[in-house]
C-alpha positions as CSV (number, residue, x, y, z in Angstrom):
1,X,0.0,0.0,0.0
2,X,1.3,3.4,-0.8
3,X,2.4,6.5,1.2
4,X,-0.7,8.2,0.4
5,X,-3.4,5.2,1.0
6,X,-1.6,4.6,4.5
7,X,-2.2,8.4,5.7
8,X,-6.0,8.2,4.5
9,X,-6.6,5.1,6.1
10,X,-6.6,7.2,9.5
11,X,-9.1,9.7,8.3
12,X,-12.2,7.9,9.9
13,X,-15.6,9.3,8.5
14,X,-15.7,10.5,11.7
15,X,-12.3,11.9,12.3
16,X,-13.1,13.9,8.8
17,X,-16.7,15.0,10.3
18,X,-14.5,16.5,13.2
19,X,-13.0,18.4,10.9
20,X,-15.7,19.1,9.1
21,X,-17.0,20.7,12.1
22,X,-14.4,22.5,13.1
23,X,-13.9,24.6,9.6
24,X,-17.5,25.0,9.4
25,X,-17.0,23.3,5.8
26,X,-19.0,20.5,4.2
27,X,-17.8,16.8,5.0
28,X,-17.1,16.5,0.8
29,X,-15.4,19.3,0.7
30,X,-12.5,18.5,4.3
31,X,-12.5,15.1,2.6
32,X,-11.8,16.8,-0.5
33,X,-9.2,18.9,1.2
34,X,-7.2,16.4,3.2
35,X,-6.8,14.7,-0.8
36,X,-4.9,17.9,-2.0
37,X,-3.2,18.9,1.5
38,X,-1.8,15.0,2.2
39,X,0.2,15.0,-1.1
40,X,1.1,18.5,-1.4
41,X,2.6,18.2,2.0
42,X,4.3,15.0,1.1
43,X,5.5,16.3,-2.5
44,X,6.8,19.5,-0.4
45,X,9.1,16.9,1.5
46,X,10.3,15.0,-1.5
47,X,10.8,18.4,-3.0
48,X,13.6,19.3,-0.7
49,X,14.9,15.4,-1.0
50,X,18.0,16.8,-3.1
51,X,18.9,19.1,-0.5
52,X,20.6,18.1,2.6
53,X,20.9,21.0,4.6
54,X,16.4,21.4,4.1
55,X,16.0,17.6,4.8
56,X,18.3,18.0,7.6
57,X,16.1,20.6,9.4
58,X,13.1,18.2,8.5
59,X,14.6,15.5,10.1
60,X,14.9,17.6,12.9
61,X,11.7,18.4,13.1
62,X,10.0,15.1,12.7
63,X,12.5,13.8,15.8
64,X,11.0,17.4,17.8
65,X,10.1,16.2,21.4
66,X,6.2,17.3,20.5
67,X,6.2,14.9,17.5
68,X,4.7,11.9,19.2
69,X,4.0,8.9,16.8
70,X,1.3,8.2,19.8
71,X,-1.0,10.9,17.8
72,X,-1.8,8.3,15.4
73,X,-3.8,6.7,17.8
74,X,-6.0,9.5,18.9
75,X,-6.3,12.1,16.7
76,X,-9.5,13.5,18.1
77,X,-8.2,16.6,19.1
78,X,-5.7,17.3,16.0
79,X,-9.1,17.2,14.3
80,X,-11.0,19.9,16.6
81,X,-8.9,21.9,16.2
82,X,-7.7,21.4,20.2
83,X,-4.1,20.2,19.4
84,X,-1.4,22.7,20.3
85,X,0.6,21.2,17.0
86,X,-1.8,22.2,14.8
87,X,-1.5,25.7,15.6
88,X,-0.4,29.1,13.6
89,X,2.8,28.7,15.8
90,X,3.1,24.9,16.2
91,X,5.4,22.3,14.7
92,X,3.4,21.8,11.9
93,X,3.4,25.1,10.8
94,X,7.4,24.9,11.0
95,X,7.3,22.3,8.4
96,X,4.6,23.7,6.1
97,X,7.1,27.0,5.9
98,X,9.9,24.8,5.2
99,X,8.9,22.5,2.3
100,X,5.9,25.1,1.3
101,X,8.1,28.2,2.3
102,X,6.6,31.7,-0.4
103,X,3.8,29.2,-1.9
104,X,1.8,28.8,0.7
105,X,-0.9,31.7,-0.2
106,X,-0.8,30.1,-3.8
107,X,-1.6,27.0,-2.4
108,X,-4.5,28.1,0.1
109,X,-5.9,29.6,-2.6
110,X,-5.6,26.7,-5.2
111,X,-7.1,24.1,-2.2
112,X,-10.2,26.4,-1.4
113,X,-10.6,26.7,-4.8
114,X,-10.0,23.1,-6.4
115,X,-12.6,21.8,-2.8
116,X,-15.0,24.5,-2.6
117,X,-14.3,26.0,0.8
118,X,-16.5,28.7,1.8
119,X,-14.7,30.2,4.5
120,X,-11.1,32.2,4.0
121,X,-9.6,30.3,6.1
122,X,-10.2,26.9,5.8
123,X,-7.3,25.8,3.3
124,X,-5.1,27.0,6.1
125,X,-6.7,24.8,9.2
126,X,-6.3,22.3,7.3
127,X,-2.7,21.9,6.2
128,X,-2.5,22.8,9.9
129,X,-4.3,19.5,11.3
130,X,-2.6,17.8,7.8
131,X,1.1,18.7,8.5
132,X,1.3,16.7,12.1
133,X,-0.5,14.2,10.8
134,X,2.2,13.2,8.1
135,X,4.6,14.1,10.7
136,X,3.6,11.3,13.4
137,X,3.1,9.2,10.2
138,X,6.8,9.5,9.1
139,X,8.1,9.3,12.5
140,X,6.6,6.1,13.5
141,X,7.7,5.0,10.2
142,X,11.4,5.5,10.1
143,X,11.2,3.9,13.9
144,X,9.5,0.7,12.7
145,X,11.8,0.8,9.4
146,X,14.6,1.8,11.6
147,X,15.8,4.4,9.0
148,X,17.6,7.5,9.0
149,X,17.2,10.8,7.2
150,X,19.2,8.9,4.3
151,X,16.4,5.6,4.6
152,X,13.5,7.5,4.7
153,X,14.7,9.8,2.0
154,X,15.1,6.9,-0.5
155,X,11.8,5.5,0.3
156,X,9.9,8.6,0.2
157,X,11.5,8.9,-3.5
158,X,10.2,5.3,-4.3
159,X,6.8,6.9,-3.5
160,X,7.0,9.7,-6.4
161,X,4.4,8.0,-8.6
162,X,2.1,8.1,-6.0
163,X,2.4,11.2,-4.5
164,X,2.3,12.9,-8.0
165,X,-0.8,10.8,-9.4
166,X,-3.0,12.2,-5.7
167,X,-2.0,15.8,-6.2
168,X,-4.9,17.4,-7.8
169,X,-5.1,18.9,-11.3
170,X,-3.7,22.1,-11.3
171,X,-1.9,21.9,-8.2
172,X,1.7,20.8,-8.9
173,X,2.0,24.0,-11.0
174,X,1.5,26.1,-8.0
175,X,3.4,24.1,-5.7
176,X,6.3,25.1,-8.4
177,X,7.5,20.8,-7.7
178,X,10.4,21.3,-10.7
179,X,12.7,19.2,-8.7
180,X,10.2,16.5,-7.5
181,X,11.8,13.3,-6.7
182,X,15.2,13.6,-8.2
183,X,17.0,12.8,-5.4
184,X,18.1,9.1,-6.0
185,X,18.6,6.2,-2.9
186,X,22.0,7.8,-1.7
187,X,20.5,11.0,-0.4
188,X,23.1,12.9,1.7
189,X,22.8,13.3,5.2
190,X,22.9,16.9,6.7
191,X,25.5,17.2,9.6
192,X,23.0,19.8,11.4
193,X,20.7,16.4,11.8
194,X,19.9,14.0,14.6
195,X,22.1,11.3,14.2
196,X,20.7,8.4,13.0
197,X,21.3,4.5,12.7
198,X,22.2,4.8,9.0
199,X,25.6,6.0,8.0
200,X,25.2,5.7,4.2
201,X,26.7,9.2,4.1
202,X,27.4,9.9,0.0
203,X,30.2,12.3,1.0
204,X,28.1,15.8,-0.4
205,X,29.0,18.1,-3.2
206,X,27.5,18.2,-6.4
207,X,30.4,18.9,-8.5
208,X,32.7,15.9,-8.4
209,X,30.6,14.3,-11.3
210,X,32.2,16.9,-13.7
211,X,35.2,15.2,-13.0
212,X,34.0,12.5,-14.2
213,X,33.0,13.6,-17.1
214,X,36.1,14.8,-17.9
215,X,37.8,11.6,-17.5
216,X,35.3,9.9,-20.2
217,X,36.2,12.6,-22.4
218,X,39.4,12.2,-21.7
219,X,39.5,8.4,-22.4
220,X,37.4,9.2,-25.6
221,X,40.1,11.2,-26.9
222,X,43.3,8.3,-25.8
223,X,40.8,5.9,-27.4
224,X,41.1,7.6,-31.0
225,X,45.3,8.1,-30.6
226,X,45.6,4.7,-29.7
227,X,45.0,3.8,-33.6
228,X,47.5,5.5,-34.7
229,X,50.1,5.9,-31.9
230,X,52.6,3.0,-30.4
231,X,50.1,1.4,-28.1
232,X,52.1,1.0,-25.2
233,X,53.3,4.5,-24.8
234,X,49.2,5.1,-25.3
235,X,48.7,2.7,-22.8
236,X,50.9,4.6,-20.1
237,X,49.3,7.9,-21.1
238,X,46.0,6.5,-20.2
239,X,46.7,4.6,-17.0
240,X,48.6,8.2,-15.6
241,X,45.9,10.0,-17.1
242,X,43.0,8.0,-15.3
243,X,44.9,8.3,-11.9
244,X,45.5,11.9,-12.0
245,X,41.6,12.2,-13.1
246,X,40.7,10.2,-10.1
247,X,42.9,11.4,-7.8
248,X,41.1,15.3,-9.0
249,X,38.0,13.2,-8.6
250,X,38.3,12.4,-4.8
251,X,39.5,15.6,-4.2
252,X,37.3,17.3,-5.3
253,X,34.5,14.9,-3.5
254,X,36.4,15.7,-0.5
255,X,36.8,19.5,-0.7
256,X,32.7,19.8,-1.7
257,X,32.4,17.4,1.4
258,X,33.9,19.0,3.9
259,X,32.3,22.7,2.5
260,X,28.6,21.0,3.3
261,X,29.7,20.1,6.4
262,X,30.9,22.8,7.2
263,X,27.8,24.6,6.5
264,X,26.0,22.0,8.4
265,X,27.6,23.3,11.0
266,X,27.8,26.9,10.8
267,X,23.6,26.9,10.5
268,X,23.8,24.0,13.6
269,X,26.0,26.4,15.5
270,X,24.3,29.5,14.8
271,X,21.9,29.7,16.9
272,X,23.3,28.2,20.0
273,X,22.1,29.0,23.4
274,X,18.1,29.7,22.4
275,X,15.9,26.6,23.1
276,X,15.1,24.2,20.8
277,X,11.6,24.8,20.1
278,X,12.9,28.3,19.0
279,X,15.8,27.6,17.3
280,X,14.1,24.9,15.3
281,X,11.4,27.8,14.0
282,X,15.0,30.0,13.5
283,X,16.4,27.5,11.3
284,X,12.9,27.1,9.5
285,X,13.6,30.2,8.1
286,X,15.8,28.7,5.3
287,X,18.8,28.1,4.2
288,X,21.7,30.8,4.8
289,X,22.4,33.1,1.6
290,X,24.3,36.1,0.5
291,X,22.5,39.5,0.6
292,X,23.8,42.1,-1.5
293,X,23.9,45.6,-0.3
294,X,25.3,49.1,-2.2
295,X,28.9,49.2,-2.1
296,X,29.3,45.3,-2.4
297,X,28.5,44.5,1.2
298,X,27.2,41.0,1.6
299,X,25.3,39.8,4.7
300,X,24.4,36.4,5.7
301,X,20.9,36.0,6.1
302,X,18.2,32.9,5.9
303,X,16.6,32.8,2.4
304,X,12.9,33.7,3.8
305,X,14.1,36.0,7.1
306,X,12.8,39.3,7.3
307,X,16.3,41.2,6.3
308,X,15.7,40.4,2.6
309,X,12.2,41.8,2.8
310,X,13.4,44.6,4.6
311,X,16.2,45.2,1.8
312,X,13.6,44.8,-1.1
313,X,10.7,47.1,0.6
314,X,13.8,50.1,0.4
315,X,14.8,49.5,-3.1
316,X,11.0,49.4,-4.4
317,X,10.4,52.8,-5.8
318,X,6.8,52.0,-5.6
319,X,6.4,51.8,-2.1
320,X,6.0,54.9,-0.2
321,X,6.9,55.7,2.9
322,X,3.5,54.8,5.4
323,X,2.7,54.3,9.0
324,X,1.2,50.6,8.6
325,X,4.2,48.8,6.7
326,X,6.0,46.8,9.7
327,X,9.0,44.7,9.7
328,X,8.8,42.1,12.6
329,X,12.1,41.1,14.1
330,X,12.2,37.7,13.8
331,X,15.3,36.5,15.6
332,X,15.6,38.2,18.8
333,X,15.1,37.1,21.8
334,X,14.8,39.1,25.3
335,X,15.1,37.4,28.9
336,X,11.4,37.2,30.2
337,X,9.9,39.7,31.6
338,X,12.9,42.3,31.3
339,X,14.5,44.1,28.1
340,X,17.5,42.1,28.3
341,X,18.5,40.9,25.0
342,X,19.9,37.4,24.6
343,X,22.9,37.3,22.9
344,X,22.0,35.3,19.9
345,X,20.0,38.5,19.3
346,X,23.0,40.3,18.0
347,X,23.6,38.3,14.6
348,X,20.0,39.8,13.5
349,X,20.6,43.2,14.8
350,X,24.0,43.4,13.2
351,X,22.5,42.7,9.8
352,X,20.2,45.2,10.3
353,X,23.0,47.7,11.3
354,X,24.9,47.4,8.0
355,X,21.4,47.5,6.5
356,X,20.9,51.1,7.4
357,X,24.6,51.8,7.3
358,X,23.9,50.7,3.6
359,X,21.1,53.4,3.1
360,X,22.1,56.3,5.0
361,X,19.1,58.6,3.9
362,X,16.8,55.6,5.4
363,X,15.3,56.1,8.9
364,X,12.9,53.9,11.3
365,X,10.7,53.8,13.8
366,X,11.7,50.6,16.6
367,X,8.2,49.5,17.7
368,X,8.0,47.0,20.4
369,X,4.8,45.0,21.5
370,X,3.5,42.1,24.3
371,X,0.8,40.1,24.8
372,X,-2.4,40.7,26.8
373,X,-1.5,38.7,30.0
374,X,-0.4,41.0,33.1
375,X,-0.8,44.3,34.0
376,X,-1.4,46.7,30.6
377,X,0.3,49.8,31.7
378,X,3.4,47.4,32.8
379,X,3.0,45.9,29.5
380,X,3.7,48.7,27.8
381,X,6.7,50.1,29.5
382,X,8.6,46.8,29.5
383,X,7.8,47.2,25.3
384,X,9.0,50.6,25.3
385,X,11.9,49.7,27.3
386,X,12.6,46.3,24.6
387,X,12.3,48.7,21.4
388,X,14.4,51.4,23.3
389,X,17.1,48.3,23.7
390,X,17.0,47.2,20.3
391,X,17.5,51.1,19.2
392,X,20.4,51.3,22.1
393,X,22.4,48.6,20.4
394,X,22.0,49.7,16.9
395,X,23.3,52.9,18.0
396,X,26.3,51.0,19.9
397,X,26.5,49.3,16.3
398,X,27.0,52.9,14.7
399,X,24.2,54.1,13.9
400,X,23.2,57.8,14.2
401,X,20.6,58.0,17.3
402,X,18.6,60.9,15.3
403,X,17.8,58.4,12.2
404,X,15.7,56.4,14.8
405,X,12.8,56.5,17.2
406,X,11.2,53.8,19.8
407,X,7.7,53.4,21.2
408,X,6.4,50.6,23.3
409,X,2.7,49.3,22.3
410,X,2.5,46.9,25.0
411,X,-0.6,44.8,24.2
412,X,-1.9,47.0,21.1
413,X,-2.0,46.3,17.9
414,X,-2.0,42.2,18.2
415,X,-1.3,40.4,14.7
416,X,-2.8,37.0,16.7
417,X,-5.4,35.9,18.8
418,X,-3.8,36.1,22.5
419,X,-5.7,33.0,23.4
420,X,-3.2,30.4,22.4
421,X,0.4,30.5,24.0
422,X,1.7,30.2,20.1
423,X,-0.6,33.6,19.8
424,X,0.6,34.8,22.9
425,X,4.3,33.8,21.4
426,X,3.8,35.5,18.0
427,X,2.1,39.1,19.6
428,X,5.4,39.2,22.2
429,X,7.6,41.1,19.4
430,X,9.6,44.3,17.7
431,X,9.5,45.9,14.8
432,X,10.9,48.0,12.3
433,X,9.0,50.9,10.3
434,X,10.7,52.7,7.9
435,X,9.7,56.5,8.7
436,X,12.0,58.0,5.5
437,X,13.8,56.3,2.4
């Protein structure tokens, strides 16, 4: 029985009426929905199968403490929408913004539409109640198989044809699945993982087959002198060619080997001292790349973070200068309860230091925020006295104290409900505004 089969064997009529319920959507049309979500989800996975570092963080996630194959066997409240993992803030949602990452509205949109949901927000409930679903799944399978990231890689790719023929008409174009199960049996193992049982590691790099190449040409070209030339001088010049090709070969296999791990270990490194739970939703953010700034500056910064948005909002002409365009920090962390910044706080503010050092007619506005629990007019002066921090620092980091202003909100101006402690999590925050460009 296939991947897909095995995961809709668990949606009892009942379980789906649940559901049903809880979207305030037609039993046809959750049914419907958990057909689309179940492989897109799944395809997302395979999608990242060629990329170690991604399929490391997955890994990660589906060995996450809260990831409890046990789910399987009561899913009652993951379908009432009562289940903390199901949440905006939840593991789930981690792994939907790592293998669905900038196509998630797309998606929504494509689900409600190809299922008939009548409410907004439906599509996303249910890749929500979906996501920890597959994740129990996949768990529980790589403990019975006993498999690693590299095993359950390789048999998620002998699942292709199967995930492909469930994903709806129309679908696969949105999900933008180009690279969709070309990752082949030796799948590398990312470093930054949990180590496994397996230790099929291929080595990494992606380069060392041109190499080979090479040496095929090579021998292509000895082939042809060999007719015409003294066949044992030809004979030596093949045998030294081949072993200096090799030897080039396993060089470079070992050079493009130890730069993956290397990476591996510079994302696995970055963020320690946060918790897990936090750093796993830091890492989430994608995979480290080079950012670009005037005058050739280049910072580090995670593919989806909130630097390269900040950087592309200043260079769009088109977008004025308002007083509702926020950027939310999204890797700092202060002690609780007091404006203390923890010190894996500083990569972020760093980056956004040479940001502004970048544009020097650019000036912001630090916002900083809380939730609604406690006293409110405590609230707000322990968010003034965060956003008054952050600007503090990014003065210490150079940057001219009259280009900025802070405020504290407190408990205004929520972007979730405060009644979940992922909501709760998400409304505890800064900000930038840009108040001149």
């Amino acid at each position: 029985m296939n991947v897909i089969d095995l995961l809709k064997g668990h949606l009892t009529p009942e379980l789906v009426g649940k559901a049903a319920g809880f979207l305030g959507e037609s039993n046809q049309a959750t049914s419907k929905g958990f057909d689309a979500a179940i492989p897109a989800i799944l395809g997302g996975i395979l999608n990242q199968s060629g990329n170690s570092s991604s399929m490391g963080k997955i890994w990660d996630l589906l060995n996450h403490k809260d990831n409890d194959p046990g789910l399987l066997n009561n899913l009652g409240g993951l379908f009432s929408g009562t289940s903390a993992l199901s949440s905006s803030n939840g593991i789930g949602s981690t792994l939907l913004n790592l293998v669905l990452g900038n196509n998630q509205s797309g998606i929504l949109s494509a689900i409600s539409s190809l299922v008939g949901f009548n409410n907004s927000g439906s599509a996303g409930k249910l890749l929500g109640m979906a996501a920890p679903l597959i994740m129990g799944f996949l768990k529980k399978k790589s403990n019975d198989e006993n498999y690693g990231v590299s095993g359950l890689t390789t048999w998620l790719g002998g699942q292709k044809s199967a995930i492909n023929a469930a994903l709806p008409a129309g679908l696969s174009s949105v999900l933008g699945f180009a690279n969709l199960g070309t990752t082949s049996g030796s799948a590398t193992k990312s470093t930054a993982s949990v180590s496994s049982n397996n230790s099929d590691d291929n080595g990494g790099g992606s380069n060392w087959w041109m190499w080979l190449v090479g040496l095929l040409a090579a021998l292509g070209l000895l082939w042809g002198l060999m007719k015409g030339c003294n066949k044992t001088n030809v004979a030596e010049t093949v045998k030294t060619t081949v072993d200096n090709v090799a030897a080039a070969v396993d060089s470079a296999a070992i050079k493009a080997a130890e730069a993956a791990k290397a990476a591996a270990e510079a994302a696995k490194n970055m963020y320690t001292g946060v918790d897990s739970a936090v750093r796993v939703k830091w890492l989430a953010l994608g995979d480290m790349m080079k950012a670009t700034l005037p005058g050739g500056i280049e910072l580090n910064v995670p593919a989806n973070g909130v630097e390269n948005s900040f950087i592309t909002w200043i260079n769009d002409a088109s977008k004025p200068v308002d007083k509702t365009t926020w950027f939310n920090l999204d890797r700092i962390l202060f002690e609780t309860g007091s404006a203390n910044l923890n010190s894996a706080s500083k990569e972020q503010l760093m980056n956004v230091a040479a940001i502004l050092k970048a544009y020097p007619n650019v000036n912001v506005k630090i916002g900083g925020y809380t939730d609604n629990q406690g006293d409110a007019a405590k609230n707000k002066a322990l968010s003034a006295a965060r956003a008054k921090e952050v600007m503090n620092t990014l003065v210490g980091l150079g940057i001219d104290a009259k280009r900025m202003e802070s405020e504290g909100y407190g408990q205004e101006h929520p972007v979730t409900d405060n009644s979940t402690p992922e909501g709760r999590e998400q409304n505890r925050r800064v900000a930038l505004r840009v108040t001149k460009k």
